[in-house]
C-alpha positions as CSV (number, residue, x, y, z in Angstrom):
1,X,67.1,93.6,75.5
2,X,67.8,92.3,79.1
3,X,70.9,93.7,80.9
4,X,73.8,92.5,82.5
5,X,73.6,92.7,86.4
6,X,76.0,90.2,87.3
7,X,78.4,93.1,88.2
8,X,76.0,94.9,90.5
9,X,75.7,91.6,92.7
10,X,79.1,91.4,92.5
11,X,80.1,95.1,93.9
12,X,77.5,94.1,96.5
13,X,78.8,91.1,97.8
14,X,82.6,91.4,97.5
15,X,83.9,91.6,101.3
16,X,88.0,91.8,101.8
17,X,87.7,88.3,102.7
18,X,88.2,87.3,99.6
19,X,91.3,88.9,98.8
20,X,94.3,86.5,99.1
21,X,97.5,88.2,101.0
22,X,99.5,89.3,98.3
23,X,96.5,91.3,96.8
24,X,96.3,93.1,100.0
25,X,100.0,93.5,99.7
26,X,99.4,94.7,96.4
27,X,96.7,97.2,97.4
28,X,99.4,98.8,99.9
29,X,101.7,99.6,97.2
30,X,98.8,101.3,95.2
31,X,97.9,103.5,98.1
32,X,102.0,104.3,99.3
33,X,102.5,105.4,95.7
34,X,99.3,107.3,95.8
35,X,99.8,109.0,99.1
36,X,103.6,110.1,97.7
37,X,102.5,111.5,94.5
38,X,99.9,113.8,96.4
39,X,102.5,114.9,98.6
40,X,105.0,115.8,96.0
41,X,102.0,117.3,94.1
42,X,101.6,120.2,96.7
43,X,104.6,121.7,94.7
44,X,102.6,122.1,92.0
45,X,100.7,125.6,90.6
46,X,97.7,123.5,90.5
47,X,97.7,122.4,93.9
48,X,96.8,125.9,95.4
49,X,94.2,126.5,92.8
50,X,92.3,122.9,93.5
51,X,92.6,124.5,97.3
52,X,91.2,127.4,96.9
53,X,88.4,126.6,94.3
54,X,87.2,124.2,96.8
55,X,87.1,126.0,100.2
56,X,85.7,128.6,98.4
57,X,82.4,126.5,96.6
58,X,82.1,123.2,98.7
59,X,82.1,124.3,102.4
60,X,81.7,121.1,105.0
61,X,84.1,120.0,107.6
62,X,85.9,116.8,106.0
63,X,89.6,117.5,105.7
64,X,91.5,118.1,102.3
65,X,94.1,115.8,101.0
66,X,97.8,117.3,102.4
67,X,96.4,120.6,102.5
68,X,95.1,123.4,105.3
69,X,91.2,123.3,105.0
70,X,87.7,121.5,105.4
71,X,85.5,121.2,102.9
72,X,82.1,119.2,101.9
73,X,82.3,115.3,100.4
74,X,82.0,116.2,97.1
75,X,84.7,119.0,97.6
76,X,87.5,116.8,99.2
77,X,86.8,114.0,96.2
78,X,87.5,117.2,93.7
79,X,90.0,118.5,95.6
80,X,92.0,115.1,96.2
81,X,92.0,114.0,92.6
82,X,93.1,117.0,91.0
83,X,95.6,117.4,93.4
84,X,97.3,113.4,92.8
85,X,96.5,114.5,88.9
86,X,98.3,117.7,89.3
87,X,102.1,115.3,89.5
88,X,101.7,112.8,86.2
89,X,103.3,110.3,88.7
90,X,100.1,108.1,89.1
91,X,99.7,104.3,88.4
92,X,97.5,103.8,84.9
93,X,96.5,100.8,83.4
94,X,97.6,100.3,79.4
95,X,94.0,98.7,78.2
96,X,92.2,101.7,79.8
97,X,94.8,104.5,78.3
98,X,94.6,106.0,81.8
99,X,94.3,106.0,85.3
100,X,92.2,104.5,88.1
101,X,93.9,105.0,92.0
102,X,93.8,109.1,91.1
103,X,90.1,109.1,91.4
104,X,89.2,106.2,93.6
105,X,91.5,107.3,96.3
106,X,90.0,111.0,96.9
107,X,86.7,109.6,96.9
108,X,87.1,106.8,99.4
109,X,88.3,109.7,101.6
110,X,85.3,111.9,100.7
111,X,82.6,110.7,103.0
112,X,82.3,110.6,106.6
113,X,81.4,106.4,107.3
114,X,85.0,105.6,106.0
115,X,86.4,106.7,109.3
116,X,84.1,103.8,110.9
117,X,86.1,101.1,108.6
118,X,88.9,98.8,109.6
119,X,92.3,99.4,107.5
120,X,91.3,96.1,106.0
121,X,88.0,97.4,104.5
122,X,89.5,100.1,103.5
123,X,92.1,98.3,101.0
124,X,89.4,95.6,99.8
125,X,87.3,99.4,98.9
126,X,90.3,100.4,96.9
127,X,90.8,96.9,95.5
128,X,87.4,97.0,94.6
129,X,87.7,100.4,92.9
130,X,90.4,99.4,90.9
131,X,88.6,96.2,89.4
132,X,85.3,98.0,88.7
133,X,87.4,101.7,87.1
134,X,89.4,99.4,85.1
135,X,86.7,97.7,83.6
136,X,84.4,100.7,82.8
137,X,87.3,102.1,81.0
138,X,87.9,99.3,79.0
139,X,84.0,99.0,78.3
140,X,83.6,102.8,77.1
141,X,86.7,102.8,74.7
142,X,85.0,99.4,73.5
143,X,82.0,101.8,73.0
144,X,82.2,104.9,72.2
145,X,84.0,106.3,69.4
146,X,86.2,109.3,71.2
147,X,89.2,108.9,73.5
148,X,87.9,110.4,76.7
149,X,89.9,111.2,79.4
150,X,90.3,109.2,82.6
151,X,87.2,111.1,84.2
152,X,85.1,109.7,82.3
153,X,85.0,106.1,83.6
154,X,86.6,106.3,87.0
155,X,83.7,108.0,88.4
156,X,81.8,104.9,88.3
157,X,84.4,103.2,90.8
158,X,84.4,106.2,93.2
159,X,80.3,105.9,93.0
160,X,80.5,102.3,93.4
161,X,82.8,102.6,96.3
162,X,81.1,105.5,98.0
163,X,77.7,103.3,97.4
164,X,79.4,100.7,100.1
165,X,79.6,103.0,102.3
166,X,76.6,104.4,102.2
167,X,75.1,100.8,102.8
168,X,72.9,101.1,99.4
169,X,71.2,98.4,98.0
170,X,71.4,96.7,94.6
171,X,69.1,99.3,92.8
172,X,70.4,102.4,94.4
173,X,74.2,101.4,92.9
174,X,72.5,100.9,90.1
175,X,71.5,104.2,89.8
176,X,74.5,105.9,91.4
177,X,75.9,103.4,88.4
178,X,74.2,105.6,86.3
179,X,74.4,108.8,87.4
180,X,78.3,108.8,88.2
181,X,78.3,107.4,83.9
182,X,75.7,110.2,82.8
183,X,77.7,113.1,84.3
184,X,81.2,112.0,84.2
185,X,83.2,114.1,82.1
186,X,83.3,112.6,78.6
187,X,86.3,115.0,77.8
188,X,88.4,114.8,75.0
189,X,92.2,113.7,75.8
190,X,94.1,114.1,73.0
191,X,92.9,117.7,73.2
192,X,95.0,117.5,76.7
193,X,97.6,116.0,74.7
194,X,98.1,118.6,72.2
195,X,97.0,121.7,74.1
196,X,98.3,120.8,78.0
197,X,96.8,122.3,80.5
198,X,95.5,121.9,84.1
199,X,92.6,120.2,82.8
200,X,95.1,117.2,83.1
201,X,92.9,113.7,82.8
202,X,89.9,114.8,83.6
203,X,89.6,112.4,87.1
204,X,89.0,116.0,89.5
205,X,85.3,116.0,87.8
206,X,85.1,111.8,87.6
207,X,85.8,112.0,91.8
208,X,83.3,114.6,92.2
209,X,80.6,113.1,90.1
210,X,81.0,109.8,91.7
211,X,80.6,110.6,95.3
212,X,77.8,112.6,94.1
213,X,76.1,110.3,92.2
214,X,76.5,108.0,95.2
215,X,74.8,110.7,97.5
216,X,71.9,111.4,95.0
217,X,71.3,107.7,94.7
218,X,71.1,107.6,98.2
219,X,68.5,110.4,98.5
220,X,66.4,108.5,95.4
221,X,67.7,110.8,92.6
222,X,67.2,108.0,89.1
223,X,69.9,107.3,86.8
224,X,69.9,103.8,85.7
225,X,70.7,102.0,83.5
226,X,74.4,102.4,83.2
227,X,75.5,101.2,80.0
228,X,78.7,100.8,80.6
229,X,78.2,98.2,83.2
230,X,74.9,96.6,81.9
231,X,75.1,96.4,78.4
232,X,75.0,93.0,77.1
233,X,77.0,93.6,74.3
234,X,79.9,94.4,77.0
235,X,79.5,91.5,79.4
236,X,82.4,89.7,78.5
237,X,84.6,92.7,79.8
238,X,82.8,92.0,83.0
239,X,82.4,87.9,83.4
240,X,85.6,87.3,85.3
241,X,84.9,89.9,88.2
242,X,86.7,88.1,90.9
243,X,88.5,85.9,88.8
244,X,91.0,88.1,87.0
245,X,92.1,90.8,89.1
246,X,92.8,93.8,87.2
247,X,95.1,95.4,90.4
248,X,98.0,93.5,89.5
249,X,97.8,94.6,85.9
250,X,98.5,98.7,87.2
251,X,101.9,100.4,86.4
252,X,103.7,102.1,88.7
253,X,105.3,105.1,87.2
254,X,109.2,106.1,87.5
255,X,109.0,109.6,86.3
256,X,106.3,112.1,86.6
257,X,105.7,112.9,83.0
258,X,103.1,111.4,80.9
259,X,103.6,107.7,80.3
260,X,103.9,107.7,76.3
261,X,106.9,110.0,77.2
262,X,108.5,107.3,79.5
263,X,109.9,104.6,76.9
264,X,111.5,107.4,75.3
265,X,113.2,108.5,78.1
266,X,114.7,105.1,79.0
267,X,115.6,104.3,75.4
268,X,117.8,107.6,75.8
269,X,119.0,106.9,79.4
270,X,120.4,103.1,78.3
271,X,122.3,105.2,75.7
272,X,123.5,108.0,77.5
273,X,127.1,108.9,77.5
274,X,129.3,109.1,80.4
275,X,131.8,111.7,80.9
276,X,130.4,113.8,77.9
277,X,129.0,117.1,78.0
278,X,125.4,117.2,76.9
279,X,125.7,120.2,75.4
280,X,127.8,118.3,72.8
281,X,124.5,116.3,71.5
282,X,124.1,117.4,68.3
283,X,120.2,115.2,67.5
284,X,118.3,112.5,69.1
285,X,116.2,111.0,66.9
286,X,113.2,109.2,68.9
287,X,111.1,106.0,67.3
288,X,108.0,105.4,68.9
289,X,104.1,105.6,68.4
290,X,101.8,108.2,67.0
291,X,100.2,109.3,70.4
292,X,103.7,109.4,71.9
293,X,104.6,111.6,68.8
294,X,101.7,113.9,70.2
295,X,103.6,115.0,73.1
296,X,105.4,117.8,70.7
297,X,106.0,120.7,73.0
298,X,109.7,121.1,73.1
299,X,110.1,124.7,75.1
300,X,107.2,123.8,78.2
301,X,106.5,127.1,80.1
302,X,104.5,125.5,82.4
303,X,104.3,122.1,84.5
304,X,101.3,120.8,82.4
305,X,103.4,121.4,79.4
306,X,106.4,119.8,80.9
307,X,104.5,116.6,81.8
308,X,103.2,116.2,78.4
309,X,106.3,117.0,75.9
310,X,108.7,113.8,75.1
311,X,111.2,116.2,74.2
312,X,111.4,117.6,77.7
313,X,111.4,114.4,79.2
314,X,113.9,113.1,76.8
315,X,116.3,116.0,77.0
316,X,116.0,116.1,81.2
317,X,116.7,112.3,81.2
318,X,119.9,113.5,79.3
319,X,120.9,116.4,81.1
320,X,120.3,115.0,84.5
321,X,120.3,111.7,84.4
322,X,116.8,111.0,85.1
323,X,113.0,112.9,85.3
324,X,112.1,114.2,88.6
325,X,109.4,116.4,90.3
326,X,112.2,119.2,89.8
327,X,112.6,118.9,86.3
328,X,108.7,119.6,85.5
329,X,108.3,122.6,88.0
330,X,111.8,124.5,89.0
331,X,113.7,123.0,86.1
332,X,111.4,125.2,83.5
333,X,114.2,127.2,81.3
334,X,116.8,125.4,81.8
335,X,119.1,126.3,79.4
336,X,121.0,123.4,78.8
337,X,118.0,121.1,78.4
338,X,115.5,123.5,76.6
339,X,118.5,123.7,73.8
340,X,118.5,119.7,74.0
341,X,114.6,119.5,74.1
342,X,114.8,121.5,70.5
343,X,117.2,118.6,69.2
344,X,115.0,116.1,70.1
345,X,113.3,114.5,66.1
346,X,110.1,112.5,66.5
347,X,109.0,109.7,64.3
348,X,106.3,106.9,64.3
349,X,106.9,103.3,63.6
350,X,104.2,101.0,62.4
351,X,105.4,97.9,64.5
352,X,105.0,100.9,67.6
353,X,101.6,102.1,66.5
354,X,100.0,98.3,66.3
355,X,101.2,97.2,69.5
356,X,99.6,100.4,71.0
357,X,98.1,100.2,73.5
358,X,98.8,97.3,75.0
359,X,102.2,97.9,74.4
360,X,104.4,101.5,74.3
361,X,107.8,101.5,72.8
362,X,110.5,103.8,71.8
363,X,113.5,103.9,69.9
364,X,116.4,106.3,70.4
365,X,119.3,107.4,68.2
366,X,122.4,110.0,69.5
367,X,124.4,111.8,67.6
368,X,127.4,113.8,69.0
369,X,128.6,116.6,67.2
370,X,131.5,114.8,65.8
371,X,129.2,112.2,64.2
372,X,129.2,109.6,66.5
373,X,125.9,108.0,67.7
374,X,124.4,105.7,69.6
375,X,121.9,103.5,69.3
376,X,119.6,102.1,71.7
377,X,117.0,98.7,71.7
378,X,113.4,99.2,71.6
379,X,112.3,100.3,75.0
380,X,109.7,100.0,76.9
381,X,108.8,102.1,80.1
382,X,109.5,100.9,83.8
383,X,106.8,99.4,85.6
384,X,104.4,97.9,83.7
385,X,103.9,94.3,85.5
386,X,106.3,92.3,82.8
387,X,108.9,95.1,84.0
388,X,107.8,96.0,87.0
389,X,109.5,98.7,89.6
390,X,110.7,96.4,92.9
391,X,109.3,97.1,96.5
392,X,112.5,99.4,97.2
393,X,112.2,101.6,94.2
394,X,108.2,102.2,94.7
395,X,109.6,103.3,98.4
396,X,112.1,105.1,97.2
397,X,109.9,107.0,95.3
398,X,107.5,107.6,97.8
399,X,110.2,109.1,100.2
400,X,111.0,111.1,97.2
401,X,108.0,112.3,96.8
402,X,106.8,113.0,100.5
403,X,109.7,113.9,102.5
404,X,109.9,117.6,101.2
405,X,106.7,118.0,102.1
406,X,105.9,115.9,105.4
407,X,109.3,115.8,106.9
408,X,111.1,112.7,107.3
409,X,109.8,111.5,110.6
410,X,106.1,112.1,109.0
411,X,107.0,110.4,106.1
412,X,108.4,107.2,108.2
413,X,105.2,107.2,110.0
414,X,102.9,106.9,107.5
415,X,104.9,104.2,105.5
416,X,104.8,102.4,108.5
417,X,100.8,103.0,109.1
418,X,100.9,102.0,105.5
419,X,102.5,98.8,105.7
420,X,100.1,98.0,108.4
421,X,97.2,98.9,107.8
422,X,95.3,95.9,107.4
423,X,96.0,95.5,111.4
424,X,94.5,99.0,111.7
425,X,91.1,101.0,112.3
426,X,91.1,103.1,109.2
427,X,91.3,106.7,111.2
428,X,95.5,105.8,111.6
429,X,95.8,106.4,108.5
430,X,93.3,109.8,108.2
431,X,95.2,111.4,110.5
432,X,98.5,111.2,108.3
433,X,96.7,112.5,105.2
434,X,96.6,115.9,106.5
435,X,99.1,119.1,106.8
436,X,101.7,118.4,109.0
437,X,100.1,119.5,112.9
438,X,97.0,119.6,111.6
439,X,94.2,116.9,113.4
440,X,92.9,115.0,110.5
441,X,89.6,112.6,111.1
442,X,85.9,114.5,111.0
């Protein structure tokens, strides 16, 4: 059986060059929304346990992702991903069931010859992540029988990417290729989904194994083939590389929660009553698909648990109006919405489950407690590219996210680095990425 290595000369050959403007616009709206969710994801528990982990086992002198510290390649990659995991606020992608920037992000920061590129390189690496993590996710749910986690598969773009860097040849990716597939995490998500923890997606170990793979490649450590690129029987997934451009087809997320919660949460917003007291909700009845269903924990002690319960999400969106960093870390106990999260009744549709996972949908019903109710459409979540969240909103968001943590004058800066980097040397934009006084580029 011969393999498939059209993609390897492909991941060799693309330059930025042949990105049209818009995808570089396109590839700045990743990395804002990025940047913001890490920011905002300092707030979390996990945050200072992804810090400490990794000063304490991967000592080096790169800088950490928004927080006090140097540690080695590998650890910044760890570090970085579990820290933009650590806030469910991420893009995804719906074919993949999971997430792509989380991964390739940390890891394009990991090694030391990124602070050599142009801004420009820099976003045609991150395009280039997001078309080669996109597809291996598609190619191992085509081929493997268990739904892993995002870790999994976006390994192989952090590999790929930190291969560039490295200047490795064609056989050397190949085996960083395969290395970065061979020790990825193949962890189990719906585990995650039933039992939430900070194990999250899984893309803290896919960051660390790809920028690994990439340096053991590099020093002649074997691993090829990798299937999941090379397999003839999944070439079609990878035929249009540079023709279809898998970046646009991202979501952007409005609510850091998990996204099977979100269409639940805006089929209960576009119902919500005005000038009512919540407390006065006597049910909501939810409609939606079996993985949604899942998300069953209705009294979250934690912010893992909060990310991944659609009652809490539904009953926050309720109470407050909307689903914010607040209401999956300080909010916890609330009284008012942990009565309304234990009102919340979950069923599955069969048009819902078949037009999983390309499509996510949700139904809500309200009832008052003097038997009026309300009833919404089918909804589906906010920014998916048919519904899209507009340039403002993504900014919004981001300002959201970071100005708590950076300040508002950091915050302005790095938007504006941001919306210009492809005018840039690359090291502008390091030296925002760090604490707040802190020097950033190694």
């Amino acid at each position: 059986m011969t393999s498939n290595l059209q993609p390897l000369d492909w991941i060799q050959s693309f330059t930025p060059d042949q990105l049209e403007p818009d995808a570089m616009a396109h590839a700045k709206r990743c990395l804002l929304d990025l940047v913001g969710v890490a920011a905002g994801a300092t707030a979390t528990p996990l945050a200072d346990k992804a810090r400490r982990f990794t000063l304490s086992q991967y000592g080096g002198e790169r800088p950490l992702l928004f927080a006090d510290g140097r540690t080695s390649p590998a650890g910044v990659a760890l570090h970085g991903a579990w820290l933009i995991d650590a806030l469910d606020a991420h893009d995804g992608q719906v074919l993949t069931k999971g997430h792509v920037g989380v991964a390739v992000l940390p890891g394009l920061l990991a090694l030391p010859e990124v602070n050599a590129l142009s801004g420009r390189a820099f976003l045609g690496l991150l395009v280039l992540g997001y078309e080669v993590a996109t597809r291996a996710g598609i190619a191992l749910h085509a081929s493997a029988d268990d739904y892993h986690t995002s870790g999994a598969w976006n390994g192989l773009a952090v590999a790929a990417v930190c291969s560039r860097l490295l200047g490795s040849d064609r056989d050397t990716l190949h085996h960083a290729l395969g290395i970065a597939e061979f020790y990825g995490p193949r962890s189990q998500m719906m585990r995650c989904i039933d039992h939430p923890t900070m194990l999250k997606d899984g893309s803290g170990w896919g960051a660390l194994a790809g920028v690994s793979a990439a340096l053991l490649a590099a020093d002649g450590f074997s691993g090829a083939p990798t299937l999941t690129v090379t397999d003839p029987a999944l070439a079609p997934i990878w035929a249009d590389l540079g023709e279809r451009w898998y970046l646009y087809e991202q979501y952007f997320k409005a609510y850091p929660v998990c996204r099977w919660a979100q269409p639940a949460a805006e089929a209960a917003l576009s119902i919500r009553p005005q000038g009512i007291d919540p407390a006065r909700i006597a049910c909501i009845e939810i409609e939606t698909f079996h993985e949604a269903k899942r998300l069953h924990t209705r009294a979250p002690a934690d912010t893992e648990q909060a990310q991944y319960s659609l009652p809490w999400s539904v009953a926050c969106a309720l109470v407050r109006g909307t689903v914010d960093t607040d209401s999956v870390t300080r909010a916890l106990g609330d009284p008012l919405i942990t009565r309304l999260a234990q009102r919340v009744v979950i069923t599955e549709s069969d048009a819902f489950n078949e037009a999983f996972p390309a499509r996510r949908w949700a139904h809500a019903t309200l009832v008052l407690d003097d038997g009026r109710a309300w009833h919404s459409d089918a909804m589906e979540a906010r920014g998916d590219p048919h519904t899209p969240l507009s340039d403002e909103e993504i900014r919004t968001k981001y300002r959201a996210l970071a100005s708590p943590v950076l300040g508002a004058e950091a915050t302005a800066e790095l938007e504006t680095v941001i919306d210009t980097l492809d005018e840039r040397p690359v090291t502008d934009l390091l030296d925002k990425l760090v604490v707040p006084g802190k020097a950033g580029t190694a």
